[in-house]
C-alpha positions in Angstrom: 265.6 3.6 123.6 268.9 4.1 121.7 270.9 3.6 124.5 269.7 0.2 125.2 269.4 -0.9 121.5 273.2 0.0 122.0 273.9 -2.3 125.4 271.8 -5.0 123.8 273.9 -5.0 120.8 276.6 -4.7 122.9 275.5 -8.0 125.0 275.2 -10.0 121.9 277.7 -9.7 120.6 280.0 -10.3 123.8 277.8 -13.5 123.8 279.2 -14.4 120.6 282.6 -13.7 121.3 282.9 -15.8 124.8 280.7 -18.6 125.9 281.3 -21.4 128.4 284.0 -19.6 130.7 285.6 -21.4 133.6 287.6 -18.9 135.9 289.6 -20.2 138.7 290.7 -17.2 141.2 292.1 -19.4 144.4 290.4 -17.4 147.0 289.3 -20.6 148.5 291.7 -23.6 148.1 290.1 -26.3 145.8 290.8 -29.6 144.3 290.4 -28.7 140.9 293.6 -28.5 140.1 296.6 -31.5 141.0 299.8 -32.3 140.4 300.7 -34.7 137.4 303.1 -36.2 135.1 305.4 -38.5 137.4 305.6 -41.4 139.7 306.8 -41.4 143.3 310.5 -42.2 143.2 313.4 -42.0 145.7 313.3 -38.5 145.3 309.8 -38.0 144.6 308.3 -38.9 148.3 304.7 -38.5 148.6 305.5 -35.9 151.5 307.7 -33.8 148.7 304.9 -34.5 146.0 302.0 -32.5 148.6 304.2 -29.4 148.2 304.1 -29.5 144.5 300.6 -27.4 144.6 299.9 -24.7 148.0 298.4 -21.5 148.8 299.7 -18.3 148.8 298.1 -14.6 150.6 301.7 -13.2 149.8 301.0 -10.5 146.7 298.2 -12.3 144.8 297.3 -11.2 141.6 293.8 -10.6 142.7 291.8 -10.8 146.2 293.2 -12.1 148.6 295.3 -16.0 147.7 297.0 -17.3 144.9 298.2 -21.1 143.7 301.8 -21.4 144.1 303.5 -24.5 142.1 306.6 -26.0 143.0 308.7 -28.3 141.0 311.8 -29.1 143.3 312.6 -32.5 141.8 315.8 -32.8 139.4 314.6 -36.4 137.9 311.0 -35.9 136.9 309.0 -32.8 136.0 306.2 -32.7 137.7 303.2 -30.2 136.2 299.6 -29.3 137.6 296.4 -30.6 135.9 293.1 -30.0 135.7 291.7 -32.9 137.8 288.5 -33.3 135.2 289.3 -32.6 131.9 286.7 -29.8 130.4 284.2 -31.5 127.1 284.4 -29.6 124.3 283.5 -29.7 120.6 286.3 -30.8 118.1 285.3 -27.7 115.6 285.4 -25.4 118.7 288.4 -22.6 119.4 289.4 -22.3 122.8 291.7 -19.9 124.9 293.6 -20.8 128.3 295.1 -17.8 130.1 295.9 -16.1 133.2 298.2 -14.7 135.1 301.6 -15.8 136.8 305.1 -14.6 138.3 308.3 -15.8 139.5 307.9 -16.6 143.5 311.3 -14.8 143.4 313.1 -12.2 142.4 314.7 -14.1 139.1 312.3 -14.3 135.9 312.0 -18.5 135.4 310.0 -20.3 132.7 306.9 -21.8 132.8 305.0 -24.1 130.3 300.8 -24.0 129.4 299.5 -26.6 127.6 295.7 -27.5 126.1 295.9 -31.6 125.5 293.0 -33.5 123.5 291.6 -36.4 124.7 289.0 -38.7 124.1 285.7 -39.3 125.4 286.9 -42.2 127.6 289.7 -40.2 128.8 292.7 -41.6 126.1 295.1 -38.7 125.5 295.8 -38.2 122.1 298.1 -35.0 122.0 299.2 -31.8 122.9 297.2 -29.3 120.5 298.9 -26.2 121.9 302.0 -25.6 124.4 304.2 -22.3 124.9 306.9 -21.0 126.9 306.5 -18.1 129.0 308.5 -15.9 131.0 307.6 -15.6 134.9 309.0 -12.4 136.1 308.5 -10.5 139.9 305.4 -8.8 138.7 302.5 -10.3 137.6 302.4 -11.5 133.7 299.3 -12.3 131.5 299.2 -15.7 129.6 296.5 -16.5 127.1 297.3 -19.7 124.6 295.0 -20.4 122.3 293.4 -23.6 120.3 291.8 -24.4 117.3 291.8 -27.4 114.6 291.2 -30.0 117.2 291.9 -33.5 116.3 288.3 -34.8 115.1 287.8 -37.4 117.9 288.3 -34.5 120.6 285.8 -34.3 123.5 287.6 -33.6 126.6 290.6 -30.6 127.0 293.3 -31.0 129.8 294.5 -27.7 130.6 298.1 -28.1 132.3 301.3 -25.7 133.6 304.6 -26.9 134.1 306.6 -24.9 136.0 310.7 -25.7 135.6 313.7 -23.6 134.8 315.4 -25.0 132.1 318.9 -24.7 133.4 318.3 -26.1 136.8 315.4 -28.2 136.1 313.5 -26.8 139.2 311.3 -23.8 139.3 308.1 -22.5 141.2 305.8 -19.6 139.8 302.6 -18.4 141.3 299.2 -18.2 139.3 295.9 -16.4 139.8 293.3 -15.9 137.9 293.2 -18.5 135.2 290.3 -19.1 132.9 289.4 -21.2 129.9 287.0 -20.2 127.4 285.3 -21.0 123.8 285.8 -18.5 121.9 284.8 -17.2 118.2 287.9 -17.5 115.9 291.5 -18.3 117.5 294.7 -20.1 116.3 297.0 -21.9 117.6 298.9 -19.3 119.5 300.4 -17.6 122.5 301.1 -14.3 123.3 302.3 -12.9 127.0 301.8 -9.0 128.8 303.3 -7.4 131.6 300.2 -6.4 133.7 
């Protein structure tokens, strides 16, 4: 009987702690995820912008594929985004985090964001965005968001991948996940895993 007082306990409060996850692993290609932020432009064909966002089996964080995002443009910055925004509540606290590496041997930087928007859809701004290091080995992310704007309904999650010296870039991800969570600020914080 102790022991499962114990694991109930336990349960509860993990319930309290993390509600309403979304976890995105890539071990079948989906179309959750899409690349955003520009316009088609002399350099940016449409056959360059499909190769913004692929498929990788080549050292995967986890099972057996991971996304790879490219940004090879030197004009725009092109970024992934979550196709449907997720609905939140405004009072909420919410965590977006993963895991990601450079898709070669140099470390380059990469860019998650959290952006408010309204219930139709109108973007009203960036509530949390940090910089991250994307080395050969797999890093953990995790950026955090609280004290929403009070017309909040919707999050965009987003990742912009682009080193800051050449204006290109391409990391690979695996294993994201967004969350509500009990108490959080607005803040970032990386691991080597």
């Amino acid at each position: 009987m102790k022991k499962l007082t114990i694991a109930l306990a336990c349960m509860a409060l993990m319930g309290n702690v993390f509600a309403e996850t979304v976890k995105w692993d890539f071990e079948t290609p989906n179309n959750d995820w899409c690349p955003w932020g520009f316009e088609k432009t002399e350099e940016v064909t449409a056959e360059r912008a499909d190769g913004i966002i692929s498929y990788s089996n080549e050292r995967p964080h986890g099972g057996k594929t991971c996304l790879v995002l490219r940004d090879l443009f030197t004009t725009v910055n092109p970024y992934m985004s979550l196709v449907k925004p997720i609905a939140v509540v405004p009072d909420g606290r919410y965590v977006f985090g993963g895991f990601a590496r450079s898709n070669t041997a140099a470390t380059t930087k990469f860019v998650a964001g959290i952006a408010a928007e309204a219930k139709d859809g109108k973007f009203i701004r960036w509530v949390a965005m940090e910089k991250f290091d994307a080395a050969g080995e797999w890093t953990e992310f995790r950026l955090t968001a609280d004290k929403l704007p009070s017309e909040t309904a919707l999050l965009r999650l987003s990742v912009f991948s682009h080193d800051e010296k050449s204006q290109t870039g391409e990391i690979c991800l695996d294993d994201l996940y967004f969350s509500r969570i009990e108490s959080a600020t607005n803040t970032a914080d990386q691991q080597t895993k």
